[in-house]
N, C-alpha and C positions, 0 to 999 in steps of 0.2 A: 513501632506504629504501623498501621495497616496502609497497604498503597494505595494510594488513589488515582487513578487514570486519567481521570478529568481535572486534576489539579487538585487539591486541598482548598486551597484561598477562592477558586474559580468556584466549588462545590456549595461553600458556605455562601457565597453572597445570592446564591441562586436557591440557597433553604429559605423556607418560610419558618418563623419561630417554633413550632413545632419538631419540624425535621432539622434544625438548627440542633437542637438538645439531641437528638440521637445521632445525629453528626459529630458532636464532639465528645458524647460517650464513646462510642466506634474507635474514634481516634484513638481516646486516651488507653482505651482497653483493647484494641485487637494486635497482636503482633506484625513483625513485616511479613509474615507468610499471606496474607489475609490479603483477597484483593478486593473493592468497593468501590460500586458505583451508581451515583443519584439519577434518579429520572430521565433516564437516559430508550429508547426505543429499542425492545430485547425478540426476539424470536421471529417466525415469518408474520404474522397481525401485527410486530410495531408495538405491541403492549408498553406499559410504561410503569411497575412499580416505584414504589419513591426509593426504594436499596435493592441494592442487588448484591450479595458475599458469596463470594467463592474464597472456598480454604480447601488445601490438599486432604487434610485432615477429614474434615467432616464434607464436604459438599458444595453441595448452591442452596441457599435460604433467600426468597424473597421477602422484604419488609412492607406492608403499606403503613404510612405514617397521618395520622389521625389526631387532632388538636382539640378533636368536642370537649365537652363542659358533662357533667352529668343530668343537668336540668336540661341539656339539650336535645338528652338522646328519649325517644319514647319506644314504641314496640319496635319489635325483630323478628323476623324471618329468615330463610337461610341467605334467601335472595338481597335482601333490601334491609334498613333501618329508616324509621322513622325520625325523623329532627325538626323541633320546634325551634324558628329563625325569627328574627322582624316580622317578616314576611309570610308569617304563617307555618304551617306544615308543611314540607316536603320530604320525598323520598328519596333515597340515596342509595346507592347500591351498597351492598353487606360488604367491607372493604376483605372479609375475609373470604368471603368467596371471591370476588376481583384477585389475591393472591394465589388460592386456592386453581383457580381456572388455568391464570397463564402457565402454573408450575406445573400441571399435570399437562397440559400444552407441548410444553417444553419437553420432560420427562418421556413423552409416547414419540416425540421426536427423537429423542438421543438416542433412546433404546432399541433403533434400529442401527445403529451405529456399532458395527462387531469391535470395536476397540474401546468403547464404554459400558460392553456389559459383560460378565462374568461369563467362559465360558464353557467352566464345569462349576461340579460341584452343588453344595447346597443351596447357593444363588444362582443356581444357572441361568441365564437370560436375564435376569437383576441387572439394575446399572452396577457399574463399581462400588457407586458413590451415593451415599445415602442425600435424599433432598427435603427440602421443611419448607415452609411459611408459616407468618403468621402478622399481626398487626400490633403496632405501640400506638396504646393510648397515649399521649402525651404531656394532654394537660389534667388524668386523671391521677389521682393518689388511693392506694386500696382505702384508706380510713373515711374516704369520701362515698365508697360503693356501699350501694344496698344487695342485699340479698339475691336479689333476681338479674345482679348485673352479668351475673355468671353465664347465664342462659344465655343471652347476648352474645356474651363474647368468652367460649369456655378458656379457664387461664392455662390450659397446655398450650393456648398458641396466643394469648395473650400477656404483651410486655404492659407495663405503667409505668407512669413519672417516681415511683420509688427506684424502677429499674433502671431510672438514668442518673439516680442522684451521685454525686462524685466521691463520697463516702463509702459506694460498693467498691470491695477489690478488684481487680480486673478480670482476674479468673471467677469466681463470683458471677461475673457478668457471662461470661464468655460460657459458664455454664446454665445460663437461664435461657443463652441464644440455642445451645445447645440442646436443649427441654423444647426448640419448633420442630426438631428432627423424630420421624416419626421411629428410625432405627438409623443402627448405627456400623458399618465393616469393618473389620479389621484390615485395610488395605489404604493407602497413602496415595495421591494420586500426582502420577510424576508427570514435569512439565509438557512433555509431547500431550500426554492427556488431558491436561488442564490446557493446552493451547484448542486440542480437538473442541473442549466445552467452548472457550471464546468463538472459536469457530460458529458454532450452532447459537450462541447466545446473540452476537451482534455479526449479521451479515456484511455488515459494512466493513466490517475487519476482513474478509476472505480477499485472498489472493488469489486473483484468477491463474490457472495453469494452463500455457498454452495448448490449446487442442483440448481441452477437459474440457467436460458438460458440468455445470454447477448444479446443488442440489437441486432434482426433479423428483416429480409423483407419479407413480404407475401402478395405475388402479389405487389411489390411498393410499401406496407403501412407497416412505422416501427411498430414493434410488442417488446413494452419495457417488462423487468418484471416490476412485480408485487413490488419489493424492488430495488430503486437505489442507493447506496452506495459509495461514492467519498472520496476521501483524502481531512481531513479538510485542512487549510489554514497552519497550521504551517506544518501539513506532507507535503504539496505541497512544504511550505518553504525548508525546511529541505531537500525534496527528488530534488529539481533543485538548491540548494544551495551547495550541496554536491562539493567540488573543488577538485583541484588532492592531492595523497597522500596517507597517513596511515589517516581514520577517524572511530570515535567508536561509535554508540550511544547508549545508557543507555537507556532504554523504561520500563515501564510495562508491566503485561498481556493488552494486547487488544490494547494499544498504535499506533498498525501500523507497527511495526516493520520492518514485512514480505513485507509489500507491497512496504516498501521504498525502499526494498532490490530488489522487483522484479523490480519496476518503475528504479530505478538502473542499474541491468542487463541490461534492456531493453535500455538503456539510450546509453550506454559503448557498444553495440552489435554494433551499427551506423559504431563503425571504428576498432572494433578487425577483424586478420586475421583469417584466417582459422590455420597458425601454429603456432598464439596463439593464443588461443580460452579465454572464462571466463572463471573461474571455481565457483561456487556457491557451498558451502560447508555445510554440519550441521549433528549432529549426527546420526537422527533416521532415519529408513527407509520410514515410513510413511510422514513424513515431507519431504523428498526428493523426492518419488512420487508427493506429491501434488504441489511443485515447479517448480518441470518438466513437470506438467500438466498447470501449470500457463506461463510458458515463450514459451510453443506449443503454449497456444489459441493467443500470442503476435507475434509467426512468428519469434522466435531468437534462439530456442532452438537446429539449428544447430552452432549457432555461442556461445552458452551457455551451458557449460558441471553441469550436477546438480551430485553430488557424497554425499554419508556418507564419514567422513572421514576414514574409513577400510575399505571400497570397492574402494576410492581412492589410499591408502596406497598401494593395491592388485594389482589397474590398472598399478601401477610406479612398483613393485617391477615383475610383468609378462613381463613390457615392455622392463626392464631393465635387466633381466631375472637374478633375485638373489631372492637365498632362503631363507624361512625364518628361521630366526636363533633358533629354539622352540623345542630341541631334548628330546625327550619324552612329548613331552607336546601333549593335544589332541588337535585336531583341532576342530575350534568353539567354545573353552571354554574360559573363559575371561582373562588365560592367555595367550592361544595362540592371541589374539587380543593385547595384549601388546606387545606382543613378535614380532609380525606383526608392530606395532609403531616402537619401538625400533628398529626393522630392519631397514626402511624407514630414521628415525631419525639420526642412524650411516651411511647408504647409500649417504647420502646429506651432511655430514658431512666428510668424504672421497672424492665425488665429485664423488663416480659412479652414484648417481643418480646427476645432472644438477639442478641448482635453475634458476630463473625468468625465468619460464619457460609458463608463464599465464601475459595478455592481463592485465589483472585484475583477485582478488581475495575478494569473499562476501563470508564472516561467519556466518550464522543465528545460532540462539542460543547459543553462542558460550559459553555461562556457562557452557555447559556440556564437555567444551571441560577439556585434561589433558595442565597443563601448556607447556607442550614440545612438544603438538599436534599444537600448536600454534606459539609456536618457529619456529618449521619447516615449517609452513605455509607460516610464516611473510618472510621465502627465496625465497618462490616461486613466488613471483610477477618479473614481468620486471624491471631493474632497471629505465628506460626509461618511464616510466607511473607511477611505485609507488604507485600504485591505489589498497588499503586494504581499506576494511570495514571490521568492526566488529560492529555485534549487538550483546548485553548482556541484561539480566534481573539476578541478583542474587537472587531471591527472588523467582524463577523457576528451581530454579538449583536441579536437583532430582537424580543425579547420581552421584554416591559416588567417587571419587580422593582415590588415592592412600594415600592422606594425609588428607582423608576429607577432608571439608569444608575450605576454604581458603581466603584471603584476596589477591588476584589477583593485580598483578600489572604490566603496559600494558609494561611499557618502559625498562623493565628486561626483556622482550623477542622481543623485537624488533621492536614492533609496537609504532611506534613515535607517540600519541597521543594529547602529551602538546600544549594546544589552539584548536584544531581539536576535539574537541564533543559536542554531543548532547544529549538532556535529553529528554525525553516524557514523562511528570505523566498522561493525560486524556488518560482515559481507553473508546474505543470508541464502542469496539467489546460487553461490555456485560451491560445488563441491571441495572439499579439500584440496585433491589433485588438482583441478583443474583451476582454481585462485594460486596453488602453490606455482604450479607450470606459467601461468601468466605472470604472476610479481617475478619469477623466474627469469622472465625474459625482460622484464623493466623496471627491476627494484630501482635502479639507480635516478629512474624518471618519477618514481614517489616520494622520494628523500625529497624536503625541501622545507622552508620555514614553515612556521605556523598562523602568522598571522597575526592581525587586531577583529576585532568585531567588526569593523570596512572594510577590512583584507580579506582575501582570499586565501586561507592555509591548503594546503599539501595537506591530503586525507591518505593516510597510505590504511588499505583493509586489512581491517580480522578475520580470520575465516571465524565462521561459528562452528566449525568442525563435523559439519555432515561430511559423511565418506560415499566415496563411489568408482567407478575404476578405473585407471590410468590413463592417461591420454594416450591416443597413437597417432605416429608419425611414418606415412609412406612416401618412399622416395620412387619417383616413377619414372620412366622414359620416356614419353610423350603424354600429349592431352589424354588422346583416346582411353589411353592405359588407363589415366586418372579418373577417366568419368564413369570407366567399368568399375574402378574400385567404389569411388564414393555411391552409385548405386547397389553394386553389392550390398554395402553398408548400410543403407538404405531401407533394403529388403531386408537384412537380417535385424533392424529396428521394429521394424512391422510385425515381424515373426514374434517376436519380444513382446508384442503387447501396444506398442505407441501407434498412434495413428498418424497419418500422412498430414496435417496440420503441427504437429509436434515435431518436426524435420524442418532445418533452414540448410540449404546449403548457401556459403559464402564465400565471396574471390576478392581481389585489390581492384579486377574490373569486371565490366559486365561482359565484355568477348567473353572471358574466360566462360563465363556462366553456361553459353549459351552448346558446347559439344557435353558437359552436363543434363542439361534440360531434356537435349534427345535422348542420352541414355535411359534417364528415368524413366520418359516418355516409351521405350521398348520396354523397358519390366513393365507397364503398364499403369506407372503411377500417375496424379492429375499434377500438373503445376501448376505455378504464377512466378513470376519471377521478373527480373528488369532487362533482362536481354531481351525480349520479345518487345517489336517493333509497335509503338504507341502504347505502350504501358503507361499506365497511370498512376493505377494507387491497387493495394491490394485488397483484396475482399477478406476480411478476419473472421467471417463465420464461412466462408468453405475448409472444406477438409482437401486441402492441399500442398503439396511442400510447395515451399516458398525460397526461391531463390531471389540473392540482391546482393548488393557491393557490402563493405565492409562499415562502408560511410550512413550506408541506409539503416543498418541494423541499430544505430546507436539506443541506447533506450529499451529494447526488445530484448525477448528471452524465448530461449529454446529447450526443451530438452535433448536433443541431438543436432548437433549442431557439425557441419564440416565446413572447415575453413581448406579450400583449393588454392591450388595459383601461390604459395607463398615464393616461388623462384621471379615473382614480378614485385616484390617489393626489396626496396622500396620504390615507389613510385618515380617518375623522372623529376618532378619538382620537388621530393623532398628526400631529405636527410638517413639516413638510418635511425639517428633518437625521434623522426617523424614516423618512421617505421613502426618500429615496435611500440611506442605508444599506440596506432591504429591496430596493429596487433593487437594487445591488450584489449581493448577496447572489446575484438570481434570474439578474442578466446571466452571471456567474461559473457558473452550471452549464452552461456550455454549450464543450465541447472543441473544434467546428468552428464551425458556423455561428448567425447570431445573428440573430432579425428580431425587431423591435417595432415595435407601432401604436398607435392614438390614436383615437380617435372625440370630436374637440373638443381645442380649445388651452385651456391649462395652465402656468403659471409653468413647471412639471416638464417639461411636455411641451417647452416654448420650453429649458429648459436644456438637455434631453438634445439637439436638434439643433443646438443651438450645439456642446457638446460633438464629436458625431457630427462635423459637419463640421470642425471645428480638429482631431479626428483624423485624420478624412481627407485633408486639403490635409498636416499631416504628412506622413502616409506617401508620398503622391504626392511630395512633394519630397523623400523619400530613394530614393525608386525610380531 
């Protein structure tokens, strides 16, 4: 059976009877290679046929789906049809040119794209991939047409209700879809290619890449990067499968997490009011900068509030105009931040502050959240929509509870869960080496149960098996030494091709950062970083490296990424399994390249090159 994205069951309720019968032809005749999808918003105009197929095999075919009567239809033009209604005559656009338009649309799009089109040979500059449309009558049968219906609607690109009868064989069928195709290659088109087409087909799947510019026009000709990057097929499942309600999913590092949540937002933005808005929620600052820079380039971020939860906390308790309850406590320090909860918490619980007061509510990271930050959350959605997400990763969880570490469980705070989740183990964000080097250093901290549908399971990651090249590990004699290499490295990135936005470097603190910052600052690079004094929050559209603690990055992705300072971990409050989990954590933001240093041996420091190297004699013995 052919996949469906948007759900099979979610598809059909949302067919009109017309595309209901070609919905369940589809089904029963297209194989699992065949991917479809209904009415869904395809190319840069947002166009909207009623089917959209992609097969490796043949191509993309658009369908438009069409339920007239023959006494309905009167004259045709290329442009328009005429139809006799109740109502009189009206004009309707020619559905085959409506197909006809976006596919050539599309088609002058891709074919700027040098990895979808041929590039020798007798198709030189040809897509790969041959493309069709065409239209199903639905509710017509040939024994019903006259003579002139041909003109109308010539039968190279028109289906009928003979062609949905369940009586055709499947191939049969699959040969008539075949007959929209105006030719045909001898060429199969493998899955990087076929993600390239998602890619160009629905924008809403692209994965931003830190520092890349997304498609632009220059002078009329699309100008792609350099890296295109899409939602594989289960996150696309997963992120249009999403139904109403309280849903959780359980991811990895790298998994997608983030995007399903934006692609989410974005989804939910379609029909929130302005006085209820989203709310997109998650601990750190930097990760809620970067979210809010994500749902601006989407065009929602007026209808999409991005908060920490203590700057949310702050926003309801100023609006509300109650104080926080924290006498003698200092402001800024981590008890007044409780004490800020804790207000918030009793405020909603009283009823001075208001619940379902939010359109919808998205939790990213929500490991790091306190159990009863979550409680209160789970109030503030609408009763009338019901619409919670929660994303977790346990195995990311770097921020200490009041009661440590914890076995979380959803349906004691009020997130109905039971049947509603999802799992992601492929790890997609980071390279082979570089997922293998980090499970390396903390396999023993992934191992753990699995869970119920309330629980929290242990997601240990898949790599999806992108390759790229080894991690390095320098051991150095003092700062200075460290900050000449990690610039060095720096510079020989830039040389490479990456831009100074595509570079984070990261430490266990922010001192460390700051004999870094100057060096870069001599090779002449720009920063931002959190050593410098009144730092706020980071600017995601300057072209800058970006320095920050290991704690800030959570959620964030690099392609070059340098983790400093590991002779400071583990920190003075925590453990070594506190260690190397935040470890984990900082190696995992990194898509290509990875470098760490030392200034002094370290139990950590000696484990991480034992690791380093047992992965490297690896991979060399499967080369």
């Amino acid at each position: 059976m052919a996949v469906f994205p948007q759900g099979l069951s979610a598809v059909d309720a949302r067919c009109n009877a017309g595309e209901r019968r070609v919905l369940h032809q589809l089904k029963r005749c297209l194989e699992d290679d065949y991917l479809v999808w209904h009415d869904i918003p395809i190319g840069p105009r947002a166009r909207q046929p009623d089917f959209v197929i992609l097969s490796p095999r043949w191509g993309v075919l658009l369908l438009e789906v069409k339920d007239w009567r023959r006494s309905t239809l009167g004259a045709a033009t290329r442009d328009s049809v005429e139809l006799h209604t109740p109502r009189g005559r009206v004009m309707a656009a020619h559905p085959l040119r409506q197909a006809r338009d976006v596919t050539l649309e599309l088609v002058d799009l891709m074919r700027h794209d040098p990895a979808l089109v041929h590039a020798q040979g007798p198709f030189a500059g040809k897509l790969l991939f041959p493309y069709g449309w065409g239209v199903v009558m639905s509710g017509l049968k040939r024994a019903d047409l006259g003579a002139d219906f041909d003109s109308l609607f010539p039968p190279e690109r028109t289906l009928l209700r003979d062609d949905l009868d369940e009586a055709i064989e499947p191939m049969a069928f699959q040969h008539r879809l075949w007959g929209l195709f105006t030719v045909s290659y001898p060429h199969t088109l493998t899955l990087p290619q076929r993600d390239r087409i998602r890619w160009h087909l629905f924008p809403e799947l692209r994965v931003p890449v830190q520092g890349a510019l997304d498609l632009a026009v220059d002078g009329g000709v699309p100008t792609l990067p350099s890296l295109l990057q899409v939602m594989d097929l289960q996150q696309e499942q997963v992120a249009r499968t999403l139904g109403e309600g309280h849903r959780v999913i359980h991811g990895a590092a790298g998994s997608g997490k983030t995007m399903i949540l934006v692609f989410r937002a974005q989804f939910l933005a379609a029909t929130a009011r302005p006085e209820r808005p989203i709310l997109v929620m998650c601990f750190n600052k930097a990760l809620a900068g970067r979210l809010e820079a994500l749902l601006r380039e989407r065009g929602v971020d007026e209808r999409v509030q991005v908060r920490t939860f203590h700057a949310w906390c702050l926003d309801l308790l100023r609006s509300y105009q109650i104080d926080v309850q924290a006498p003698g406590v200092k402001r800024g320090t981590e008890a007044w931040f409780e004490a800020v909860a804790h207000t918030v918490s009793q405020a909603v619980d009283r009823g001075r502050v208001p619940g379902g007061q939010y359109h919808a509510l998205l939790i990213d990271e929500a490991h790091d959240f306190e159990d009863a930050w979550l409680r209160i959350a789970a109030r503030m959605v609408a009763p009338e929509t019901n619409s919670l997400l929660v994303l977790y990763d346990d195995a990311q969880s770097i921020y200490r509870t009041r009661r440590g570490r914890r076995r979380l469980n959803f349906a004691s705070l009020g997130i109905e869960a039971r049947g509603r989740t999802n799992i992601l183990r492929l790890n997609y964000r980071n390279t082979a080496e570089v997922l293998s080097l980090a499970m390396a250093c903390a396999r023993h901290l992934l191992a753990g149960a699995e869970g119920s549908d309330d629980e929290v399971p242990q997601v240990e990651p898949a790599s999806a098996g992108r390759r790229g090249p080894l991690p390095v590990l320098a051991r150095l004699p003092h700062a200075r030494a460290e900050a000449e290499w990690v610039a060095d490295g720096a510079m020989a990135a830039l040389q490479e091709g990456l831009r100074q936005a595509q570079l984070v470097v990261l430490a266990p603190t922010r001192e460390q950062l700051r004999p870094i910052a100057a060096q870069l600052r001599r090779h002449g690079l720009a920063v931002q970083g959190q050593h410098e004094d009144g730092f706020r929050r980071f600017d995601w559209t300057a072209d800058t490296v970006k320095l920050m603690s290991f704690h800030a990055a959570k959620g964030l992705e690099f392609p070059w990424v340098a983790i400093a300072g590991l002779q400071a971990l583990p920190l003075r409050q925590d453990s070594e399994d506190d260690a190397l989990r935040l470890l984990y954590v900082a190696m995992t933001r990194s898509t290509e390249r990875l470098l760490l240093s030392a200034c002094g041996e370290t139990p950590l420091v000696a484990r991480v090159a034992q690791a380093l190297g047992e992965v490297g004699r690896r991979f060399a013995a499967a080369a």
